[in-house]
PyMOL Python script that loads the backbone (N, CA, C, O; Angstrom):
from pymol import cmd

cmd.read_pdbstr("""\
ATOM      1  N   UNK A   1       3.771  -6.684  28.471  1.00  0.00           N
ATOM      2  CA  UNK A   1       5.175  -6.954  28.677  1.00  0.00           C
ATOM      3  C   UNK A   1       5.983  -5.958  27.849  1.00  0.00           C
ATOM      4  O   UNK A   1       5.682  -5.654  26.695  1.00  0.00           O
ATOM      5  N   UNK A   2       7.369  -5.315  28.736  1.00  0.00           N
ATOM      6  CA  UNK A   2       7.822  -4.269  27.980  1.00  0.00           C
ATOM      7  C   UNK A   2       9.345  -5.395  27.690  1.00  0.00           C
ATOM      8  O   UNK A   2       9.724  -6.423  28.250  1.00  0.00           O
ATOM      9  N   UNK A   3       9.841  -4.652  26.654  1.00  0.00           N
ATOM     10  CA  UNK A   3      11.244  -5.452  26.082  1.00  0.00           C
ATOM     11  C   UNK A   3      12.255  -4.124  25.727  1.00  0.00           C
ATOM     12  O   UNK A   3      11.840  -3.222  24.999  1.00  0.00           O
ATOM     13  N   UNK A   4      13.342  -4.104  26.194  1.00  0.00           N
ATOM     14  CA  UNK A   4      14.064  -3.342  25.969  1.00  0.00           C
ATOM     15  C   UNK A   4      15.515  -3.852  24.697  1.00  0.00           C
ATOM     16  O   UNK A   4      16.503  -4.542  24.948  1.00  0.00           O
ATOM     17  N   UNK A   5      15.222  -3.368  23.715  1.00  0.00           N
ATOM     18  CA  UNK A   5      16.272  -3.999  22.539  1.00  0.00           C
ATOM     19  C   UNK A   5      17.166  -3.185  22.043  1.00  0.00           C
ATOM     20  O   UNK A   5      16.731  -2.157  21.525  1.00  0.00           O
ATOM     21  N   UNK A   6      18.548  -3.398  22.061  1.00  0.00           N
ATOM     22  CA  UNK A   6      19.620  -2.550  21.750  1.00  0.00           C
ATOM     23  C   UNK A   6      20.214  -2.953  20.422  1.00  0.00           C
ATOM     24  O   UNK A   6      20.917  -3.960  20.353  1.00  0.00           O
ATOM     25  N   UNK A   7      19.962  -2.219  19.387  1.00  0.00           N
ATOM     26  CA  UNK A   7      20.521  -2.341  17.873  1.00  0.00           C
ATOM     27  C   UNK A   7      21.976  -1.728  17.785  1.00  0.00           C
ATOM     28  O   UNK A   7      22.509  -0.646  18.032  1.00  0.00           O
ATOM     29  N   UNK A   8      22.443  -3.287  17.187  1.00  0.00           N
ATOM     30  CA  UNK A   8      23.709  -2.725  16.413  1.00  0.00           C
ATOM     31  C   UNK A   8      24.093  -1.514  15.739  1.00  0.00           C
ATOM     32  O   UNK A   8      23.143  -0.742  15.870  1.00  0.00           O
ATOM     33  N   UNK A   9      25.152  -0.881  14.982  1.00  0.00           N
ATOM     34  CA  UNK A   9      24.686   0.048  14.077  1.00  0.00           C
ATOM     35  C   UNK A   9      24.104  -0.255  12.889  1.00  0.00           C
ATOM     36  O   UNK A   9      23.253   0.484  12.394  1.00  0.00           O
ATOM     37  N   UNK A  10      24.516  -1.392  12.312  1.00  0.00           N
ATOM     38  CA  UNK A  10      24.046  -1.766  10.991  1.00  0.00           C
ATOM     39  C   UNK A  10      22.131  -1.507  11.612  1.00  0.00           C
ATOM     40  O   UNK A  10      21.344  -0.647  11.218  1.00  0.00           O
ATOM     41  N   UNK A  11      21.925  -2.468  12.533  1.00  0.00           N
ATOM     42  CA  UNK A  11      20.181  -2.720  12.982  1.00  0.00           C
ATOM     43  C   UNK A  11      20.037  -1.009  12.914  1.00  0.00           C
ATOM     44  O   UNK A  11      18.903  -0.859  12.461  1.00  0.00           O
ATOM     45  N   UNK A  12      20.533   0.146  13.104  1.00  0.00           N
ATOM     46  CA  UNK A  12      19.911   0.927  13.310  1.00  0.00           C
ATOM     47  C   UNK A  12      19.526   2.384  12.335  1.00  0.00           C
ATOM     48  O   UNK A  12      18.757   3.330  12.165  1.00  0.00           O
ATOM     49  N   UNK A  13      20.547   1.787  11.961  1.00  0.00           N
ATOM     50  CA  UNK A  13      20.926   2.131   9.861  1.00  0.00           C
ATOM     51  C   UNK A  13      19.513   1.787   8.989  1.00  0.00           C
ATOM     52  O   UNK A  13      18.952   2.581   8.234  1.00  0.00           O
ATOM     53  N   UNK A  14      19.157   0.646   9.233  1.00  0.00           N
ATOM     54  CA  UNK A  14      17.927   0.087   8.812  1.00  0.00           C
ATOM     55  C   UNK A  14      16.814   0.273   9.276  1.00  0.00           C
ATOM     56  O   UNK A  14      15.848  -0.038   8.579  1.00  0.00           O
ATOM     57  N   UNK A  15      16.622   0.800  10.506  1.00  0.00           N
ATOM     58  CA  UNK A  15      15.289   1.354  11.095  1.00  0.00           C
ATOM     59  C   UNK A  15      14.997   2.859  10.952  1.00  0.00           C
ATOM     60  O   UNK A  15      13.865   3.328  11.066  1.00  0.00           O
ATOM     61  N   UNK A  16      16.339   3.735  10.639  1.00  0.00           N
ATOM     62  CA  UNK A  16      16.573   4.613  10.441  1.00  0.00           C
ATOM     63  C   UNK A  16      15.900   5.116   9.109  1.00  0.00           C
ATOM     64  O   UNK A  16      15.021   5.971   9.005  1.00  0.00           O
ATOM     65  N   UNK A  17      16.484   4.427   8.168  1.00  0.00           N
ATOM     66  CA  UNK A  17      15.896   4.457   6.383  1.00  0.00           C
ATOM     67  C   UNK A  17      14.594   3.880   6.278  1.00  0.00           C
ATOM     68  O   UNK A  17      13.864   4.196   5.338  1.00  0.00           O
ATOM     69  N   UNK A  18      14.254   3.117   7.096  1.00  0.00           N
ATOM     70  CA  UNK A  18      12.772   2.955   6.987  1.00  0.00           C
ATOM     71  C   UNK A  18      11.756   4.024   7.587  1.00  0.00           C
ATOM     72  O   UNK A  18      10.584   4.111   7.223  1.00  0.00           O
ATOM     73  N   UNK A  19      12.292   4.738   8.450  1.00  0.00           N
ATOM     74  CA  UNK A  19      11.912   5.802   9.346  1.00  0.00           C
ATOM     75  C   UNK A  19      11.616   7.170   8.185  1.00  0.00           C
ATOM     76  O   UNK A  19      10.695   7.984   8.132  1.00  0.00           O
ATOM     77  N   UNK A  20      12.901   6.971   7.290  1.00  0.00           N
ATOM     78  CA  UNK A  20      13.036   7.879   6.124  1.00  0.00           C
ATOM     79  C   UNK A  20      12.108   7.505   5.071  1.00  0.00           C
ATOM     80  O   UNK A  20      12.184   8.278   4.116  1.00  0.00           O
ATOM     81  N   UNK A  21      11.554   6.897   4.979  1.00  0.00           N
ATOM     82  CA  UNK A  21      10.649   6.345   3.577  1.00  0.00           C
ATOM     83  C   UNK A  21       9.148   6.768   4.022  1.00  0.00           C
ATOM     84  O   UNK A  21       8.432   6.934   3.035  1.00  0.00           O
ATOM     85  N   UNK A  22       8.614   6.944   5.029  1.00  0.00           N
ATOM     86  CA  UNK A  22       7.589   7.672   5.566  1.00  0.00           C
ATOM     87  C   UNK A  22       6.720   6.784   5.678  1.00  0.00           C
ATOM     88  O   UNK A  22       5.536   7.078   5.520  1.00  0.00           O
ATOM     89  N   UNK A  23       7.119   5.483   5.981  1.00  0.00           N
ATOM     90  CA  UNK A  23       5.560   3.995   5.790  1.00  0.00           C
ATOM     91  C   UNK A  23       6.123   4.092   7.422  1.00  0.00           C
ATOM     92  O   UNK A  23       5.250   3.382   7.922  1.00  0.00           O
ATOM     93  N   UNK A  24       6.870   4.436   8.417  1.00  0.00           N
ATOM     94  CA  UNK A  24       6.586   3.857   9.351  1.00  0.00           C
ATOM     95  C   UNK A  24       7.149   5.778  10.088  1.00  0.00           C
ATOM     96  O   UNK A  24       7.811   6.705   9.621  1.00  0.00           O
ATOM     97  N   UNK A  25       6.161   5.451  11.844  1.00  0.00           N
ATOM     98  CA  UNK A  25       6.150   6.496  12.296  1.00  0.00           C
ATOM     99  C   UNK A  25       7.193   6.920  13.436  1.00  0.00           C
ATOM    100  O   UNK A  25       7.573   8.011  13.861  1.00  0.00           O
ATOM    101  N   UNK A  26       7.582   5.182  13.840  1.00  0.00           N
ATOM    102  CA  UNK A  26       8.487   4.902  14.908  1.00  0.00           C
ATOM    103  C   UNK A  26       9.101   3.841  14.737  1.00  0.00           C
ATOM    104  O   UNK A  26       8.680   3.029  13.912  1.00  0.00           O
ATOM    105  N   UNK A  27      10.424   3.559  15.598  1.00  0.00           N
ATOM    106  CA  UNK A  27      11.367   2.604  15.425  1.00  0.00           C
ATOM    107  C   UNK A  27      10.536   1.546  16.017  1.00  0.00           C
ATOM    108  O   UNK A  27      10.549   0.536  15.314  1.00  0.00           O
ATOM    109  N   UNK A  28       9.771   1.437  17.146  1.00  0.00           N
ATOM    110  CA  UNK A  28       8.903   0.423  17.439  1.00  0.00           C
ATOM    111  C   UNK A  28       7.730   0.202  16.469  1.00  0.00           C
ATOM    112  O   UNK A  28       7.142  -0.833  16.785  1.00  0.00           O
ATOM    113  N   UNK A  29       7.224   0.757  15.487  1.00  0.00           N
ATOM    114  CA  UNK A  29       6.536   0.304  14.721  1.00  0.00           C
ATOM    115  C   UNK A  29       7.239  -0.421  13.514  1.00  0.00           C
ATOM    116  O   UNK A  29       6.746  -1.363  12.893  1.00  0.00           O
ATOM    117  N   UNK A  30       8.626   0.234  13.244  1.00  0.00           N
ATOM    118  CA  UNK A  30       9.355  -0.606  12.050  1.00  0.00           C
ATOM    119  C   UNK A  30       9.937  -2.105  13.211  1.00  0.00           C
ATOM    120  O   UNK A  30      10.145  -3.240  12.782  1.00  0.00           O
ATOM    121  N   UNK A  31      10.052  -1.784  14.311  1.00  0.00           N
ATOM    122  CA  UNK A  31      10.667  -3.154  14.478  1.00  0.00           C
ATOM    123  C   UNK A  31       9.508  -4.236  15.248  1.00  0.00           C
ATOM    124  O   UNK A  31       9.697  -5.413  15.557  1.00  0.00           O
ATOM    125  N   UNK A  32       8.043  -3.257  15.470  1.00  0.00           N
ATOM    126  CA  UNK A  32       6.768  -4.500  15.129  1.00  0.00           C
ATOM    127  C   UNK A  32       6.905  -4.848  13.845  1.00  0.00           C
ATOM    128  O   UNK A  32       7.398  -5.966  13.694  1.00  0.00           O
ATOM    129  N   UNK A  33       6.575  -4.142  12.663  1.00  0.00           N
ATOM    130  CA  UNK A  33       6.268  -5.223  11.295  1.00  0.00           C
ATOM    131  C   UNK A  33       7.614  -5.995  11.020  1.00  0.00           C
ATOM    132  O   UNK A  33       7.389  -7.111  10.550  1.00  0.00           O
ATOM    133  N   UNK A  34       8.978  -5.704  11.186  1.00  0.00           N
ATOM    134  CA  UNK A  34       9.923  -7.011  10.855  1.00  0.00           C
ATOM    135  C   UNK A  34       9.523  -7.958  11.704  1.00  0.00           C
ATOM    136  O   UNK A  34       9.928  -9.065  11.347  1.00  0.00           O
ATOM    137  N   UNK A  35       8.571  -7.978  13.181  1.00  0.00           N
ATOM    138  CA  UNK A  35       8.950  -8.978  13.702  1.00  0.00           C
ATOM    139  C   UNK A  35       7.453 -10.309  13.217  1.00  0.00           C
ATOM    140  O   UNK A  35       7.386 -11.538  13.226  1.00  0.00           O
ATOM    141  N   UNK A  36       6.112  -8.750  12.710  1.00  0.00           N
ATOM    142  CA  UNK A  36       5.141  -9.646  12.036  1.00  0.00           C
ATOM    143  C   UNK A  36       5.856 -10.665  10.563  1.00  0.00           C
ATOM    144  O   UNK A  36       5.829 -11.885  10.398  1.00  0.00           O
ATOM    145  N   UNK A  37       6.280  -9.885   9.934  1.00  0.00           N
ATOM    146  CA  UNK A  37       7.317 -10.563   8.797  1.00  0.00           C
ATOM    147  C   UNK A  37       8.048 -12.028   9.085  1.00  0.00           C
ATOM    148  O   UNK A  37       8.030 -13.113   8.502  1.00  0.00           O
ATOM    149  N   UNK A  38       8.615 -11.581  10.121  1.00  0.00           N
ATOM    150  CA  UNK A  38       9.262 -12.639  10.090  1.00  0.00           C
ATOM    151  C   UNK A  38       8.672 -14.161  10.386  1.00  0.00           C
ATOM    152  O   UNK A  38       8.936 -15.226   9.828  1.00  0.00           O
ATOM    153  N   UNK A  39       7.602 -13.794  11.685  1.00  0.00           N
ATOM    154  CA  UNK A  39       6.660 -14.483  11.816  1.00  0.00           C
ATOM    155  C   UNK A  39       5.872 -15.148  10.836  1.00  0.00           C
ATOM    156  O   UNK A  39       5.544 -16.332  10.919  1.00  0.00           O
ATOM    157  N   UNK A  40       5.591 -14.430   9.970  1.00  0.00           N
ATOM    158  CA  UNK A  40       4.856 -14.997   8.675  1.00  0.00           C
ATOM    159  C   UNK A  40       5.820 -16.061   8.095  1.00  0.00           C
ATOM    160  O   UNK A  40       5.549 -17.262   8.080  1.00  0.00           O
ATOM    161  N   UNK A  41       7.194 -15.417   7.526  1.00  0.00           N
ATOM    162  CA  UNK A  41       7.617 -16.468   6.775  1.00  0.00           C
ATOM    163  C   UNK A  41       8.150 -17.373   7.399  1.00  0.00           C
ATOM    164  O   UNK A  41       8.660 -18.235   6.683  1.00  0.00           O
ATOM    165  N   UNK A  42       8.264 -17.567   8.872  1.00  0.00           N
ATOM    166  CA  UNK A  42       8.435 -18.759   9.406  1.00  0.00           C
ATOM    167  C   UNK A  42       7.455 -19.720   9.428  1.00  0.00           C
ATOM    168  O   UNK A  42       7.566 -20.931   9.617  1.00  0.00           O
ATOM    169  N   UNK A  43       6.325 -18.940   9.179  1.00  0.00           N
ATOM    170  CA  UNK A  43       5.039 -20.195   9.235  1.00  0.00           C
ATOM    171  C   UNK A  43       5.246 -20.772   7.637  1.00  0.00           C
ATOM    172  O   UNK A  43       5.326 -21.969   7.361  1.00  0.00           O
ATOM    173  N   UNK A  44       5.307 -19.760   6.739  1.00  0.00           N
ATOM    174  CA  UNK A  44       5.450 -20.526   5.451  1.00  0.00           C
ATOM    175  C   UNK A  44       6.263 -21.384   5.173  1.00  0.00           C
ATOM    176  O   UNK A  44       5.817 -22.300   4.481  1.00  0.00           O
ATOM    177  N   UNK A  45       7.533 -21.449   5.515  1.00  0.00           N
ATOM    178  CA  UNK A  45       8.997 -22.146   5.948  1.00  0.00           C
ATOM    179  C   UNK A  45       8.155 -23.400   6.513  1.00  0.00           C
ATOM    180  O   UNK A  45       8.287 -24.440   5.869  1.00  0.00           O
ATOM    181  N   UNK A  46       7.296 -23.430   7.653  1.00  0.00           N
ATOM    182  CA  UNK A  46       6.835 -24.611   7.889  1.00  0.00           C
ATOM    183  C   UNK A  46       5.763 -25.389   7.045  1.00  0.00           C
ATOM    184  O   UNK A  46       5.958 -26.598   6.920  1.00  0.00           O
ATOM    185  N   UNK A  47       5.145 -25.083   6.715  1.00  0.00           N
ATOM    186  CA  UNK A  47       4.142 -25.230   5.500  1.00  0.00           C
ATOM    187  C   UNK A  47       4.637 -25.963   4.131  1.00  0.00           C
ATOM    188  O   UNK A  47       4.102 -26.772   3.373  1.00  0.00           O
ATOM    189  N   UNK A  48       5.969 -25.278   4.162  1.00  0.00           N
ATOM    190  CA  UNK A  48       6.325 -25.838   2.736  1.00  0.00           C
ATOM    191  C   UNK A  48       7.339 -26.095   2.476  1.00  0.00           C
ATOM    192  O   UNK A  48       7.974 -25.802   1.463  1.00  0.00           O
ATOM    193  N   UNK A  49       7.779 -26.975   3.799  1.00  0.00           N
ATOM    194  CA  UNK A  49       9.224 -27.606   4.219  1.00  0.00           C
ATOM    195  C   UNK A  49       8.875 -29.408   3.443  1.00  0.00           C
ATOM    196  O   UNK A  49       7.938 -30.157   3.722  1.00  0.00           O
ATOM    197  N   UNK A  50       9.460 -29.527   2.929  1.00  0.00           N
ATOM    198  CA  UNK A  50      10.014 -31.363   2.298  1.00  0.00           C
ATOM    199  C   UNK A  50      11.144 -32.004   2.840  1.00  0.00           C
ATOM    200  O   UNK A  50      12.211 -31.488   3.173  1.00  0.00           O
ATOM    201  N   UNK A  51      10.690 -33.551   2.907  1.00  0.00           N
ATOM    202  CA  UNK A  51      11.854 -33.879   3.476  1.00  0.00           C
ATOM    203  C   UNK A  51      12.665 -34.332   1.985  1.00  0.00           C
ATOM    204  O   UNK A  51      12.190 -34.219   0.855  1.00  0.00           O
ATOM    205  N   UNK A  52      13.790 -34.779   2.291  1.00  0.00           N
ATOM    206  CA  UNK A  52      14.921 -34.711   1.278  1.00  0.00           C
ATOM    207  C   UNK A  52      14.074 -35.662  -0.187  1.00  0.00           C
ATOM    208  O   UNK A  52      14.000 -35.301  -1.362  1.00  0.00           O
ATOM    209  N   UNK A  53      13.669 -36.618   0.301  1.00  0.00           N
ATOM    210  CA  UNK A  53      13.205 -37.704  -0.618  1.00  0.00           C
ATOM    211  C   UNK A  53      12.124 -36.695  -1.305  1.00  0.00           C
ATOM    212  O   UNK A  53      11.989 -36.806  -2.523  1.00  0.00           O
ATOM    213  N   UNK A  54      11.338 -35.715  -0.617  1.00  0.00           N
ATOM    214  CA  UNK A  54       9.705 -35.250  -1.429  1.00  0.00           C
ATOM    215  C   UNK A  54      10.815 -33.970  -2.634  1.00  0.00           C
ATOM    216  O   UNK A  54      10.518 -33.626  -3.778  1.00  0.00           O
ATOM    217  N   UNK A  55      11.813 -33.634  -1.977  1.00  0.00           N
ATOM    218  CA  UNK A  55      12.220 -32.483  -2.339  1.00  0.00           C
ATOM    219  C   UNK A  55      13.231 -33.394  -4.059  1.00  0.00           C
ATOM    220  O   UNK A  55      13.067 -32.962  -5.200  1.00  0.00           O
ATOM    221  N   UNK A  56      13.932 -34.315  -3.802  1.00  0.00           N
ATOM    222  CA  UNK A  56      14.235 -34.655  -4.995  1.00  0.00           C
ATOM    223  C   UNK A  56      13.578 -35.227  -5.851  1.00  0.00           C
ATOM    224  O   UNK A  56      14.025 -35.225  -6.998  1.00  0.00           O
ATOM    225  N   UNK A  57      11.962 -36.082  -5.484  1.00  0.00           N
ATOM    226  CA  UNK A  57      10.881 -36.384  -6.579  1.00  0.00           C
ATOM    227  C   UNK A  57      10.166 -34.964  -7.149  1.00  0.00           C
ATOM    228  O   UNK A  57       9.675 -34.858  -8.273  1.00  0.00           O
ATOM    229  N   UNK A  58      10.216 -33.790  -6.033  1.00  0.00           N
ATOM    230  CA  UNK A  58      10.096 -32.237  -6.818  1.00  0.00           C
ATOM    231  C   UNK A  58      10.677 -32.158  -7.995  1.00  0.00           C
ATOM    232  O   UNK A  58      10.113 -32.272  -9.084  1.00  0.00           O
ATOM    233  N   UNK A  59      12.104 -31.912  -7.745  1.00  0.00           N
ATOM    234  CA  UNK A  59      12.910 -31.783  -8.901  1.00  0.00           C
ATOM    235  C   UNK A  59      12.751 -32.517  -9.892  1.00  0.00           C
ATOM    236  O   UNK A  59      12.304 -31.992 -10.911  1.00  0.00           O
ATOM    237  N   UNK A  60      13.036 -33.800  -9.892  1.00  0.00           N
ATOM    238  CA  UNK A  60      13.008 -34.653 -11.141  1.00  0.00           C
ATOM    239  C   UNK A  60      11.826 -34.593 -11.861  1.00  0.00           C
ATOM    240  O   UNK A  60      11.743 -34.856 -13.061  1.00  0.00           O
ATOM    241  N   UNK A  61      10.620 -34.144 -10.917  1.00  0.00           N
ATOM    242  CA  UNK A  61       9.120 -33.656 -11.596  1.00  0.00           C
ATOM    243  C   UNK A  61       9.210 -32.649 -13.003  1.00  0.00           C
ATOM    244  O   UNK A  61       8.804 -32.869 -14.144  1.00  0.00           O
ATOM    245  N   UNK A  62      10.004 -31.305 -12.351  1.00  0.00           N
ATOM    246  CA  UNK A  62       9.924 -30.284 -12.266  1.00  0.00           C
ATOM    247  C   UNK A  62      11.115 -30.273 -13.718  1.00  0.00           C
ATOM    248  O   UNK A  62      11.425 -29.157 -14.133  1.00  0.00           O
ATOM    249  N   UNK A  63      11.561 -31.178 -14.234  1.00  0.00           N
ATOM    250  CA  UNK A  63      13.385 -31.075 -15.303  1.00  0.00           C
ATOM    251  C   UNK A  63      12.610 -32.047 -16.196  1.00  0.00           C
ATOM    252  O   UNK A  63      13.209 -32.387 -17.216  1.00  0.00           O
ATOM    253  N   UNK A  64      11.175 -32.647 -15.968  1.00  0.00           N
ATOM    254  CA  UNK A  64      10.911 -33.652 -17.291  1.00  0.00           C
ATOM    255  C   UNK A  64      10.448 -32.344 -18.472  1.00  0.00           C
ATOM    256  O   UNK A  64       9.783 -31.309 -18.522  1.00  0.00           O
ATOM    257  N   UNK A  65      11.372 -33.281 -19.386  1.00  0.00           N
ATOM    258  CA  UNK A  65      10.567 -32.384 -20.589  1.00  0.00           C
ATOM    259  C   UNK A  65      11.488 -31.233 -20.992  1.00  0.00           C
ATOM    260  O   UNK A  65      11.695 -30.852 -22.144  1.00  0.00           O
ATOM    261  N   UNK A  66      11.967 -30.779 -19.955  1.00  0.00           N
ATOM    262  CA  UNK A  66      12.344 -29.142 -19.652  1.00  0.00           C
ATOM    263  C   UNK A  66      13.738 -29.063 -21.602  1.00  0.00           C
ATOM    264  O   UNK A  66      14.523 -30.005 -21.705  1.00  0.00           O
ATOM    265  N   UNK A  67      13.754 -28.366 -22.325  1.00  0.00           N
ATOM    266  CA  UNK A  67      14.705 -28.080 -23.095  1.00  0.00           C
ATOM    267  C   UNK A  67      15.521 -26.905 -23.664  1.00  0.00           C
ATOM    268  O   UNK A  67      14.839 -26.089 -24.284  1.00  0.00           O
ATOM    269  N   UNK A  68      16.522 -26.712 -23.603  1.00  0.00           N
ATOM    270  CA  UNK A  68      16.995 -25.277 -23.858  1.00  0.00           C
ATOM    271  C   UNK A  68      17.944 -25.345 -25.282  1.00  0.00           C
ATOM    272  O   UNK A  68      18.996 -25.923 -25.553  1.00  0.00           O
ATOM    273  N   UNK A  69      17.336 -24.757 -25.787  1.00  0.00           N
ATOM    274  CA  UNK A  69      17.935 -24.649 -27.454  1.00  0.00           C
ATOM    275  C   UNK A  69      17.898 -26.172 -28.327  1.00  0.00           C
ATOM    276  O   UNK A  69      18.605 -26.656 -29.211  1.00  0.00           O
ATOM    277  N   UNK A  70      16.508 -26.698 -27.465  1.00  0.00           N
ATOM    278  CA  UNK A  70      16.733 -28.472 -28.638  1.00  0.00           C
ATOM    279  C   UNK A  70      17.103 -29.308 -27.520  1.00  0.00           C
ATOM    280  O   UNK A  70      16.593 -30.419 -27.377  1.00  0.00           O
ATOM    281  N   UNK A  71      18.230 -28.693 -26.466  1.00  0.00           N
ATOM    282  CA  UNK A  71      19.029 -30.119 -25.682  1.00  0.00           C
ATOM    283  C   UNK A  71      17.973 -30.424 -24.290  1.00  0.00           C
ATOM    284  O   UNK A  71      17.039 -29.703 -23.938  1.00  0.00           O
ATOM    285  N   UNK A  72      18.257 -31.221 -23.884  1.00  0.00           N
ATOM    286  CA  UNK A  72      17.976 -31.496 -22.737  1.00  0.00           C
ATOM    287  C   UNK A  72      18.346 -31.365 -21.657  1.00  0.00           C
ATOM    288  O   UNK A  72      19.559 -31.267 -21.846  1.00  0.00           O
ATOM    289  N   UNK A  73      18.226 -31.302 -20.808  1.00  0.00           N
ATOM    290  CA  UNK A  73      19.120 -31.208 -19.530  1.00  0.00           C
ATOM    291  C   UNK A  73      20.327 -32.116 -18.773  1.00  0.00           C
ATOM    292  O   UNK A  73      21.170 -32.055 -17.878  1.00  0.00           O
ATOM    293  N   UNK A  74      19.852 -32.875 -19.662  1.00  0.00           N
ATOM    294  CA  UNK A  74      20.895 -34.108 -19.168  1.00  0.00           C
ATOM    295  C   UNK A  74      22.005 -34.039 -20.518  1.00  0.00           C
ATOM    296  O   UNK A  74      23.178 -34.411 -20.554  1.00  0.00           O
ATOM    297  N   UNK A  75      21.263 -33.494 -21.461  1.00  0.00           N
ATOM    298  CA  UNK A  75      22.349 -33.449 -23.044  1.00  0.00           C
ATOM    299  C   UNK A  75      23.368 -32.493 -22.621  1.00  0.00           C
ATOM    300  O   UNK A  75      24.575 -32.678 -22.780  1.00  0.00           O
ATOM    301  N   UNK A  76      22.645 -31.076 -21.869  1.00  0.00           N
ATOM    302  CA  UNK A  76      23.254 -30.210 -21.611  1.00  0.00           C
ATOM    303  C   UNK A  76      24.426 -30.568 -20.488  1.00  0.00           C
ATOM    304  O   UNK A  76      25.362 -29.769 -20.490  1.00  0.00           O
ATOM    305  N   UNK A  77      24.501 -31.574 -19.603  1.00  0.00           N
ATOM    306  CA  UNK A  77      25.133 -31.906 -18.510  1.00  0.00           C
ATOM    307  C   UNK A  77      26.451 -32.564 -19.255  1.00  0.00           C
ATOM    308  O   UNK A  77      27.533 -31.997 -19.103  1.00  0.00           O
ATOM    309  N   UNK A  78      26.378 -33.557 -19.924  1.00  0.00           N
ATOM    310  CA  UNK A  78      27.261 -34.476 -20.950  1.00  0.00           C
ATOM    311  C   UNK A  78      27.789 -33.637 -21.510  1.00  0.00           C
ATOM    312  O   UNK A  78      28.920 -34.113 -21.412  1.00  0.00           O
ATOM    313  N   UNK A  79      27.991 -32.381 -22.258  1.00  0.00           N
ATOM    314  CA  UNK A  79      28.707 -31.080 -22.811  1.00  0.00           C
ATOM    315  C   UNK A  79      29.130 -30.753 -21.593  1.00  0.00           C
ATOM    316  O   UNK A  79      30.331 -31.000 -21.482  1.00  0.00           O
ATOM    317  N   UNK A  80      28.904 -30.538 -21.135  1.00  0.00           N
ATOM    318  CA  UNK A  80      29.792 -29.615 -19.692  1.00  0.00           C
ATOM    319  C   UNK A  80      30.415 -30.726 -19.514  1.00  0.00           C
ATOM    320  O   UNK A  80      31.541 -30.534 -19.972  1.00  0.00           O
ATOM    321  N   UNK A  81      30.344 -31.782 -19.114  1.00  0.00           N
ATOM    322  CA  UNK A  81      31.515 -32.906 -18.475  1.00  0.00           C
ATOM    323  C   UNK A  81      32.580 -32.943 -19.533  1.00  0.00           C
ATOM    324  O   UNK A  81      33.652 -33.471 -19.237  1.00  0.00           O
ATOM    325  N   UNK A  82      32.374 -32.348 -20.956  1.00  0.00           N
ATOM    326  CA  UNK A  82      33.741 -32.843 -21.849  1.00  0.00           C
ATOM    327  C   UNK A  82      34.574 -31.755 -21.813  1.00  0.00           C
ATOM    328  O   UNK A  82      35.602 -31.931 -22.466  1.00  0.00           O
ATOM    329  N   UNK A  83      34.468 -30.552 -21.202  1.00  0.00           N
ATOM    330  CA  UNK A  83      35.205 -29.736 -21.141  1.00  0.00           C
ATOM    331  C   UNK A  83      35.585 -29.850 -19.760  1.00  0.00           C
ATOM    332  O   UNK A  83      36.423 -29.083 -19.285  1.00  0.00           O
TER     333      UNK A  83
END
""", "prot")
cmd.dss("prot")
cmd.show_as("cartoon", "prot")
cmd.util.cbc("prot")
cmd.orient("prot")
């Protein structure tokens, strides 16, 4: 299957400078690996998507303990609210 794709100027600005860096030989080879790229991190995006509830027991995991100069994070929060 052939695909015919028409780049903006910005899109072509960018295939251009990659063209210039000498890792790619053609505009169809720089605009195969963005499209392997992108592919990839959409699978990771799925992989390591949380729903809201997993994503705020993350956090609260992730702030125990945590201290910056002695305070806590929550000490540190109570200073910011008095100003």
């Amino acid at each position: 299957m052939s695909v015919t794709v028409t780049l903006d100027q910005h899109g072509e600005q960018i295939v251009e400078a990659q063209l210039r860096t000498g890792r790619y030989s053609s505009a169809e080879e720089v605009v195969a690996r963005a499209l392997e790229t992108l592919t990839q991190s959409g699978q990771s995006e799925v992989r390591h998507r949380k729903t809201p509830a997993e994503a705020v027991a993350h956090i609260r995991q992730s702030r125990k303990g945590i201290k910056l100069g002695g305070l806590k994070v929550k000490d540190l929060i109570y200073e910011g609210h008095k100003y």
